[in-house]
VEXVOSE-108609 format. One line per 4 residues: for each residue x, y, z of N, C-alpha, C. Coordinates in steps of 0.05 Angstrom, whole numbers. Example, Ala and Ser with C-alpha at 12.3 -4.5 7.8 and 13.67 -1.06 7.14 Angstrom:
<atoms>
264,-114,156,246,-90,156,264,-66,156 ~ 257,-45,142,273,-21,143,258,1,157
</atoms>
This chain:
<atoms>
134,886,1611,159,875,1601,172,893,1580 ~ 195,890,1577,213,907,1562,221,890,1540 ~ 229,906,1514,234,888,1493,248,862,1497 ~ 268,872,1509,293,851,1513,285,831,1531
267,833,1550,262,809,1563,236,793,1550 ~ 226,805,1534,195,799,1516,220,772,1499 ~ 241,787,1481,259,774,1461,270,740,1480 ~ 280,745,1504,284,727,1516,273,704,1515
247,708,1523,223,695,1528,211,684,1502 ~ 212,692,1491,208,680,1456,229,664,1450 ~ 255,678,1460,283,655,1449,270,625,1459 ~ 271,638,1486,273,603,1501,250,593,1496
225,594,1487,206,590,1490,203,575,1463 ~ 221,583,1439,213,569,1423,248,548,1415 ~ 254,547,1443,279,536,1448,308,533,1438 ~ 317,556,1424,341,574,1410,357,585,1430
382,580,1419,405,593,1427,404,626,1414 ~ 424,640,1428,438,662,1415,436,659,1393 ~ 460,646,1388,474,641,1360,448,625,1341 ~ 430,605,1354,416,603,1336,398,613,1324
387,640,1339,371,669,1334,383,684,1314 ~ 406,688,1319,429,699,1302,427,695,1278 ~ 433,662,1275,425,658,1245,408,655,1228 ~ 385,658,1237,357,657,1230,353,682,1217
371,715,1236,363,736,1236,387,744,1209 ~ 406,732,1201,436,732,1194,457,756,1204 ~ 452,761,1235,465,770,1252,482,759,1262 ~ 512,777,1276,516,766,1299,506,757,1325
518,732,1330,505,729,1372,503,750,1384 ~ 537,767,1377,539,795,1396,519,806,1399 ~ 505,808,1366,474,828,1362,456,820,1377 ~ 449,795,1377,426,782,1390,443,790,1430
460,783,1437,472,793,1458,457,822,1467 ~ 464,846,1456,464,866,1459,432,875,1462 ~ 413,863,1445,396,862,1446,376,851,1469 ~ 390,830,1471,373,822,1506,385,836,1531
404,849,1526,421,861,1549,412,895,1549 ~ 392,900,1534,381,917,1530,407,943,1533 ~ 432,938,1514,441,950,1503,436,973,1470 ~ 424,956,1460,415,969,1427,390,956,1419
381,969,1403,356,958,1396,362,945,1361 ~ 348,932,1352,349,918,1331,343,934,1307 ~ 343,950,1284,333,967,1273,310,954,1263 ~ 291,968,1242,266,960,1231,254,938,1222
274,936,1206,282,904,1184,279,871,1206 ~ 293,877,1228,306,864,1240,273,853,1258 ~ 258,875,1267,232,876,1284,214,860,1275 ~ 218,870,1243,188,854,1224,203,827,1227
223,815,1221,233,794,1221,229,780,1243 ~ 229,794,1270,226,775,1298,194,781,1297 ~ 183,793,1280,151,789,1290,132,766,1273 ~ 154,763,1250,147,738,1232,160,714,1250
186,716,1252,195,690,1267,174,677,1285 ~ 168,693,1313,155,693,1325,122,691,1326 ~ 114,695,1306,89,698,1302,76,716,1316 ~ 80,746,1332,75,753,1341,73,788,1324
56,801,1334,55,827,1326,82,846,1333 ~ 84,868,1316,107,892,1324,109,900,1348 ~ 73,909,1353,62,934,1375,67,907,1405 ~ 67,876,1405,72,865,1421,102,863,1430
123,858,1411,136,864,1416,155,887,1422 ~ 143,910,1415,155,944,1421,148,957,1443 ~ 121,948,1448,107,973,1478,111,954,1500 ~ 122,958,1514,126,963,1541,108,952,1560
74,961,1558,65,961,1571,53,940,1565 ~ 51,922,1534,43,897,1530,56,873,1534 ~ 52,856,1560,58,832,1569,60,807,1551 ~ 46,808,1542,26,784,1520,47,774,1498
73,760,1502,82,751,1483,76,718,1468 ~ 47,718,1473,28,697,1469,25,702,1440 ~ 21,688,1413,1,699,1382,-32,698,1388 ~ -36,678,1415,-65,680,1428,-73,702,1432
-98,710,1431,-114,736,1454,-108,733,1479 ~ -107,709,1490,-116,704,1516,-86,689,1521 ~ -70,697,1544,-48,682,1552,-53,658,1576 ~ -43,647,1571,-56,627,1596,-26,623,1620
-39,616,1644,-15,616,1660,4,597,1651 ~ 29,608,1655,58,588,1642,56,561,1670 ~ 56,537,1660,63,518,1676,101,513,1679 ~ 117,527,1671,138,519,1667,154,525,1699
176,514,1711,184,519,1741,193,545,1731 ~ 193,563,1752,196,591,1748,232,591,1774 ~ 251,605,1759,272,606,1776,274,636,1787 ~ 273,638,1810,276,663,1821,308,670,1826
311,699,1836,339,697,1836,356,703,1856 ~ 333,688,1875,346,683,1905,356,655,1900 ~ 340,639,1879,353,606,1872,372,610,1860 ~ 376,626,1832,392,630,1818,420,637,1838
425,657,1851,443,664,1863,456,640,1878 ~ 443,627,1894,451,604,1911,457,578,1887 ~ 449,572,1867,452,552,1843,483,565,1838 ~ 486,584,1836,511,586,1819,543,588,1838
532,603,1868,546,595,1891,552,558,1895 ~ 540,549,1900,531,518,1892,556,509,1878 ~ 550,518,1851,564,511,1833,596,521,1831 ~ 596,536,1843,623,549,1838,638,532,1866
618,518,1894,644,507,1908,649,478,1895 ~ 620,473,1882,620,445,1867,646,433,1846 ~ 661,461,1837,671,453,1809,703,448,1820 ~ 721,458,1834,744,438,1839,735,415,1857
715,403,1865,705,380,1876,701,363,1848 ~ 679,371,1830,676,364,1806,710,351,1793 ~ 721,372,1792,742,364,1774,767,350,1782 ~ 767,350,1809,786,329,1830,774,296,1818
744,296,1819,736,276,1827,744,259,1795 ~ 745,278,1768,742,268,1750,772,260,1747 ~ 788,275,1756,817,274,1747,834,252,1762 ~ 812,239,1782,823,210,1801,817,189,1784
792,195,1767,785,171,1747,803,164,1726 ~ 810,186,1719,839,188,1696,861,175,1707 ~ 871,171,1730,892,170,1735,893,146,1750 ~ 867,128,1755,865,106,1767,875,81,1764
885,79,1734,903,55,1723,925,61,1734 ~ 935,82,1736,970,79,1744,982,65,1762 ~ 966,59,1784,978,44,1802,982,15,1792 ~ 965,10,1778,955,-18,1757,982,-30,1739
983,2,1721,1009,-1,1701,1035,8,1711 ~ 1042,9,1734,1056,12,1749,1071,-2,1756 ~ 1053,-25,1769,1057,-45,1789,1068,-70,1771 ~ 1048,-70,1745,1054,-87,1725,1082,-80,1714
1088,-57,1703,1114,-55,1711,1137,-73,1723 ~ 1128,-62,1749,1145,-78,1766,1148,-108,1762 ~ 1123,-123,1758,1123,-148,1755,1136,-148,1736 ~ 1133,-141,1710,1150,-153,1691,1182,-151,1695
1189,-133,1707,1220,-126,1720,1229,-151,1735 ~ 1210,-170,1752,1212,-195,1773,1214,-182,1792 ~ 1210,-157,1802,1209,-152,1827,1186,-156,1852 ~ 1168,-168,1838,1142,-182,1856,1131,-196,1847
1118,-208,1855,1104,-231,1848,1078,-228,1829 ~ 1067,-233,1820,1040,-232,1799,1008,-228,1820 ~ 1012,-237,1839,987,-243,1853,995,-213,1875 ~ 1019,-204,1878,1022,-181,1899,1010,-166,1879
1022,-163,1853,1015,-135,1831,991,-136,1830 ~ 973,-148,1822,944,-156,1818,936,-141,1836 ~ 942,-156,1868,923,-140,1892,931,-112,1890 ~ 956,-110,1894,954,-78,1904,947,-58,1885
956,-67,1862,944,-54,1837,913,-42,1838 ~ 899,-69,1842,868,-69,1838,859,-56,1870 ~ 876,-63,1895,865,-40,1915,866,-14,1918 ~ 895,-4,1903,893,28,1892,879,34,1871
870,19,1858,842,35,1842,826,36,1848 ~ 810,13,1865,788,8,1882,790,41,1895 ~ 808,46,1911,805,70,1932,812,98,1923 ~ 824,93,1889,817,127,1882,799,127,1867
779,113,1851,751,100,1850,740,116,1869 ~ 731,97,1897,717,106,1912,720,127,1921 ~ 747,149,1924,744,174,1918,736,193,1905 ~ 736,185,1884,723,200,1868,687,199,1864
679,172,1878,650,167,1873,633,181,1895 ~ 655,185,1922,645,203,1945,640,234,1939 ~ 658,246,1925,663,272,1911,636,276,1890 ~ 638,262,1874,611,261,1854,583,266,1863
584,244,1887,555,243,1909,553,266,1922 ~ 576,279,1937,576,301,1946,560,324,1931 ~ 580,331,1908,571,354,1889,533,339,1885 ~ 532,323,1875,507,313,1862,487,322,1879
490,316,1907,473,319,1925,469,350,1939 ~ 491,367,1931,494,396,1936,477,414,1923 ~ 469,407,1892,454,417,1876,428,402,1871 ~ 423,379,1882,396,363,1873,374,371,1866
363,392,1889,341,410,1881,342,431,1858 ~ 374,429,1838,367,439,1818,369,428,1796 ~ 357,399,1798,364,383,1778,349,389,1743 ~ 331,398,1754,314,407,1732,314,429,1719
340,447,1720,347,454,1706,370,442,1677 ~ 374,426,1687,377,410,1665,366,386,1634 ~ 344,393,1662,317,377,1639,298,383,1637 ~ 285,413,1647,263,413,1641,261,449,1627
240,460,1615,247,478,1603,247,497,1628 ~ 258,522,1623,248,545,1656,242,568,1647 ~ 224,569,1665,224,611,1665,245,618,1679 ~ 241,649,1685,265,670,1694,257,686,1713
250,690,1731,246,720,1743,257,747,1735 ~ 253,763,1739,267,785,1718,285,790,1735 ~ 310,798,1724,338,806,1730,352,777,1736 ~ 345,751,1737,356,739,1728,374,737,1707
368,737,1691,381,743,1659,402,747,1662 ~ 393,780,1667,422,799,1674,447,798,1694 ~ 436,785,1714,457,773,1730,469,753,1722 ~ 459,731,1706,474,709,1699,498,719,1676
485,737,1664,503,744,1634,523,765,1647 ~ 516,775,1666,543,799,1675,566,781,1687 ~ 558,763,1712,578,738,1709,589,732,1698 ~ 569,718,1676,588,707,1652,603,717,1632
598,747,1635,625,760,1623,648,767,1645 ~ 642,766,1668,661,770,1692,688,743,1684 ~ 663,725,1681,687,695,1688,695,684,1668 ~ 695,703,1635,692,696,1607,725,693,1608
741,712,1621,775,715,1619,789,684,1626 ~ 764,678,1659,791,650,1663,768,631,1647 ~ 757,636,1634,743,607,1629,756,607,1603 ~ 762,627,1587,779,621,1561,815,608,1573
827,636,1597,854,616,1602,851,587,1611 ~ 832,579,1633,840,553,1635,824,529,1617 ~ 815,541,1595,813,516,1563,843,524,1548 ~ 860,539,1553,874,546,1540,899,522,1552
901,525,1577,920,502,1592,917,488,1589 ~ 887,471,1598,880,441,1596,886,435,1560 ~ 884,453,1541,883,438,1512,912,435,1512 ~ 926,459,1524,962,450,1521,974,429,1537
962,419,1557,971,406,1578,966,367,1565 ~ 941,369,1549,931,356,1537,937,344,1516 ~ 953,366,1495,969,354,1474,991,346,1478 ~ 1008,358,1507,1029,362,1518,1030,332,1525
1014,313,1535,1012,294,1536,1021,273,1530 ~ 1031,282,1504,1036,255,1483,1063,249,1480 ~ 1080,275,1485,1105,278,1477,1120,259,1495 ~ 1113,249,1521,1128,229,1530,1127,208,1527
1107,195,1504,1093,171,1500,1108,164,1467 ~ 1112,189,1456,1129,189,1433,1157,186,1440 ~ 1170,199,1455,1198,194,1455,1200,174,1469 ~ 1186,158,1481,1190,130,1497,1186,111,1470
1170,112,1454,1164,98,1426,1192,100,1408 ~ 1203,126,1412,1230,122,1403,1255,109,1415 ~ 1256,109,1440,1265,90,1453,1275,71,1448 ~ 1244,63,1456,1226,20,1444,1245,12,1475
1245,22,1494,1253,12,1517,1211,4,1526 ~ 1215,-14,1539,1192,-32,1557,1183,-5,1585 ~ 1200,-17,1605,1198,2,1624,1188,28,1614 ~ 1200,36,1598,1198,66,1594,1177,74,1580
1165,53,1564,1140,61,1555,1114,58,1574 ~ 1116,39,1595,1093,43,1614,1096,61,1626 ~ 1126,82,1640,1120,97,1654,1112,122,1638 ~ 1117,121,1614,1114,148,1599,1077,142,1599
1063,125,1590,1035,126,1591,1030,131,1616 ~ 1045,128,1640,1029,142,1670,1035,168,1670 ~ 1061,183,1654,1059,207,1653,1044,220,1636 ~ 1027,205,1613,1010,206,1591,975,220,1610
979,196,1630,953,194,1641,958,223,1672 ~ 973,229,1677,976,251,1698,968,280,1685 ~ 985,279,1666,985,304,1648,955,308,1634 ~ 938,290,1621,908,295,1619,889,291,1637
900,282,1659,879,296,1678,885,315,1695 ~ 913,329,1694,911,357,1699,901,380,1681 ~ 900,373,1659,886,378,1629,854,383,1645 ~ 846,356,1639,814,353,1641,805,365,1669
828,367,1694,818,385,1718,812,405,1702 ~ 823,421,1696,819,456,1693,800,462,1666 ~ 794,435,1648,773,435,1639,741,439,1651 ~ 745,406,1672,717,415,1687,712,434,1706
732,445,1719,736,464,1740,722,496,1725 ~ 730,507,1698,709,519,1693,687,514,1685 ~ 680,492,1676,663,477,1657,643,474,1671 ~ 646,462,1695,623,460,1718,607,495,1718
626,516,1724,613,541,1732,596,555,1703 ~ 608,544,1679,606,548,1659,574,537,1644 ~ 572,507,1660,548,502,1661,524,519,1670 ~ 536,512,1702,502,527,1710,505,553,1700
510,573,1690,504,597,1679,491,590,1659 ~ 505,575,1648,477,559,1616,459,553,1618 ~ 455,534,1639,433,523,1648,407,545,1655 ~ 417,554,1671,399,583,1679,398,600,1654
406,606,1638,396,622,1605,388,608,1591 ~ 387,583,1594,379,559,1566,398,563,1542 ~ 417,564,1542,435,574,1517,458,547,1522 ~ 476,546,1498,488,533,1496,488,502,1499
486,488,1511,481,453,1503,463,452,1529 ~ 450,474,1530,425,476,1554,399,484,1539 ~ 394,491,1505,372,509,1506,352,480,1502 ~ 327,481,1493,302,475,1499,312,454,1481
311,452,1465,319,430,1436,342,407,1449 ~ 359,419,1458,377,401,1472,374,386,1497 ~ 353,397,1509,347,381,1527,331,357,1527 ~ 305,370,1509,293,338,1496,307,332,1477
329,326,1470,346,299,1464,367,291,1483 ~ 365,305,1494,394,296,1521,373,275,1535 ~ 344,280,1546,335,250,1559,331,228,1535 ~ 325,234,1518,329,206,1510,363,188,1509
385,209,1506,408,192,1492,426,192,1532 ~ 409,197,1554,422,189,1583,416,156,1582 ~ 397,149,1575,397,114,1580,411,106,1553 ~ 415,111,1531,439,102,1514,467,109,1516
464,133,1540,492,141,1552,504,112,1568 ~ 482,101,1593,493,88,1606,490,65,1603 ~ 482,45,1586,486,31,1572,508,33,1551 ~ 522,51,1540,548,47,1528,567,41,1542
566,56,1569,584,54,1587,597,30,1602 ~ 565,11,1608,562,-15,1625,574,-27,1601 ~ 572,-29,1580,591,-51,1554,613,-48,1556 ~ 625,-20,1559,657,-18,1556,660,-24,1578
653,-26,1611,665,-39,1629,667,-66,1635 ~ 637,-80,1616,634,-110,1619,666,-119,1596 ~ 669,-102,1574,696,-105,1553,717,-106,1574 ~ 726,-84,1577,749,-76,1597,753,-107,1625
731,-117,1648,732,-137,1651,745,-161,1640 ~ 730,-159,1615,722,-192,1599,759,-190,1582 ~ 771,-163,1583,797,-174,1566,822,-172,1590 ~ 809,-163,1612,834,-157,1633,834,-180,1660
806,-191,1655,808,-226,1669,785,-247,1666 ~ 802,-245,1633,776,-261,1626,787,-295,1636 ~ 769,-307,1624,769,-333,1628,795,-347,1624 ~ 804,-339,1596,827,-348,1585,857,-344,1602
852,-320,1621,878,-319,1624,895,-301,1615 ~ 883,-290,1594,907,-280,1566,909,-252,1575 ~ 890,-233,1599,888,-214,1592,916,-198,1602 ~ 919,-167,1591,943,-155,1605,936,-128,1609
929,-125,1629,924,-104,1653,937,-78,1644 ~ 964,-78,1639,980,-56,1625,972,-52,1599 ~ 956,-66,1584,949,-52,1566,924,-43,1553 ~ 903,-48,1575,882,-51,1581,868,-21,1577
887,-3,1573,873,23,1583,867,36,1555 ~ 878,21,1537,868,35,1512,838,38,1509 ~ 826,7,1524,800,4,1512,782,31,1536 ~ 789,46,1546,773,74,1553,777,82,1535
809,90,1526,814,117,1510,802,115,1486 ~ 794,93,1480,785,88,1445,754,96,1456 ~ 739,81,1481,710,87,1487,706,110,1492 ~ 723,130,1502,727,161,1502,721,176,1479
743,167,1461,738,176,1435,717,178,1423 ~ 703,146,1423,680,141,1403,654,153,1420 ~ 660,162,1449,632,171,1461,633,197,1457 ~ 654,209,1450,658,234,1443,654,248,1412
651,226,1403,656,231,1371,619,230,1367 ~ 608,205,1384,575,210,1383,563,229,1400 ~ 580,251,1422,561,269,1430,570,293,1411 ~ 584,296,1400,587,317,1383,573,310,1361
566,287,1350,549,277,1328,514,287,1334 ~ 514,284,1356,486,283,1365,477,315,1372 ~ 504,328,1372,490,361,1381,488,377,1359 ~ 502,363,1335,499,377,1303,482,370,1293
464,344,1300,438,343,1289,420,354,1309 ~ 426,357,1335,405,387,1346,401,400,1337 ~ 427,420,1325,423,445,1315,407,450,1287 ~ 408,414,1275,403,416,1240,382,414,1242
366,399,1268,339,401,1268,317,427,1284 ~ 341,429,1297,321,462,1307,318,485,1293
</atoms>
C-alpha cells in the first residue's frame, strides 16, 4: 500500500471526513485532498501528527512495502463488505439513471396539492359544487402520489443490493478511490450550477405569493401559492437530480453525510424519521377532515411547509452534533 491509500484507510476507519482530518491536522481539505490523491506528500510535522492521530508508527505509514495499518503486530482479517470496482462502476451508473427518476418523483410530491388548491378555488368562485372539488381534488393527488411512489420503488429497487452502503462501514478495492474522486471533480461544475438554480428558483418562489399579498385579492392568492408550489419543485428537481449522483460518490468514499460517525447516527434517527412523518400526516388528516367539519383544504398545506422546516431544522441540528462529537 501506498501512503495515500494507507491515509484513506485510517480516515475511514476511524470514521472522518476530509475536512474533518483537516481540522484535526489545521489544514486545508484541499491538503488532505491532495494527499490521498497522491498528489503531494504531507511535510514532516504533518507525518508525526498522523502517526500520533492514528496511533500508528512513521515507518508504517511511509514504506510502501508495509501493509499493516493496524497499532497491533498482528492484523486480523477486515470483516467489513469490501466494494470492488466493478460494483462501484455499476453503483454509480445506477445512480446517475436513478437521479432524474429520483427527482421527478420528488417534485410530483411538491406539487400534489395544486389540484386540491385549485379546485378549492373554484369552489369558492361557485363554479362547482363542494363534493365535485373534494373528489377530483383528492383523485389528482391520489394519482400524482402514486406516481411518484412507483418512481421511488423503481429507483429503490435499482440499487437495493447497494443498500449498505449507506449503513454499514466499507472497504475499497484499490483504484476505487480514485475513480470516484476524478468523477467527482468531473461533475463538481454542474453540481455547483444546478444548486445555483434550484436556490434561485427557490427564493424566486415567493415573489408571487408577495405581490398577491399585496393585492389581498382571494383568487389570486391561491393561484400565486400554486405558482409558489411549481417553482420549488422545479427548485428541489435540480436539487435532487445532482444530489442523488452526488450521493453515491459519497457513499463510496465515506465522506460527507456518509462517513462512519454519520452513519451510526443516521440508524438510530430513520425510526424517529418516520414516526415524525406518520404525525404530520395523521395532523394534516385530522385538520383537513376532521370530525368537526371546520377543516380547509386550501390551507392545509402550510402544515408540510412548517413540518419541512422543523424536519429540516432537526437534520441539520443532528449533523452538527456529529461533527461535535467525532
Amino acid at each position: 500500500m501506498t501512503f495515500s491509500d494507507k491515509l484513506i484507510a485510517l480516515r475511514k476507519k476511524a470514521g472522518w471526513s476530509q475536512e474533518e482530518l483537516a481540522e484535526r491536522l489545521n489544514v486545508s481539505r484541499q491538503s488532505v485532498s491532495k494527499w490521498e490523491s497522491a498528489q503531494s506528500m504531507p511535510d514532516i510535522d504533518k507525518i508525526l501528527q498522523l502517526s500520533s492521530l492514528f496511533s500508528v508508527t512513521t515507518d508504517c505509514l511511509l514504506k510502501d512495502t508495509q501493509d499493516d495499518t493496524q497499532p497491533a503486530a498482528a492484523q486480523t482479517p477486515s470483516l467489513l463488505p469490501r466494494v470492488t470496482l466493478t460494483q462501484a462502476e455499476d453503483y454509480l451508473t445506477k445512480a446517475q439513471v436513478n437521479a432524474p427518476q429520483m427527482a421527478l418523483a420528488t417534485a410530483l410530491c411538491i406539487v400534489s396539492p395544486i389540484p386540491l388548491l385549485a379546485l378549492g378555488t373554484v369552489s369558492e368562485l361557485g363554479l362547482l359544487g363542494l363534493d365535485d372539488n373534494l373528489a377530483g381534488g383528492l383523485g389528482m393527488i391520489a394519482l400524482l402520489v402514486a406516481v411518484a411512489v412507483v418512481l421511488f420503488m423503481q429507483c429503490g429497487a435499482a440499487v437495493r443490493e447497494y443498500e449498505f452502503l449507506e449503513k454499514e462501514p466499507i472497504e475499497t478495492e484499490h483504484g476505487v478511490t480514485a475513480l470516484v474522486r476524478e468523477r467527482r471533480a468531473a461533475f463538481a461544475p454542474e453540481y455547483d450550477r444546478a444548486n445555483r438554480i434550484g436556490a434561485a428558483l427557490c427564493i424566486l418562489a415567493a415573489v408571487p405569493l408577495f405581490a398577491a399579498v399585496m393585492v389581498g385579492v382571494s383568487f389570486l392568492m391561491s393561484m400565486s401559492i400554486c405558482l409558489l408550489l411549481v417553482l420549488v419543485a422545479c427548485g428541489v428537481y435540480a436539487f435532487v437530480r445532482v444530489g442523488t449522483v452526488q450521493d453515491a460518490m459519497d457513499r463510496l468514499l465515506e465522506d460527507g453525510d456518509f462517513t462512519r460517525g454519520h452513519k451510526a447516527v443516521k440508524r438510530r434517527l430513520t425510526a424517529l424519521a418516520a414516526a415524525y412523518w406518520l404525525v404530520v400526516v395523521a395532523i394534516f388528516l385530522w385538520y383537513t377532515f376532521g370530525p368537526n367539519g371546520n377543516g380547509q383544504p386550501q390551507y392545509s398545506w402550510f402544515i408540510w411547509a412548517i413540518a419541512g422546516v422543523v424536519y429540516a431544522a432537526c437534520v441539520v441540528a443532528a449533523k452538527a452534533f456529529v461533527r461535535k462529537k467525532v
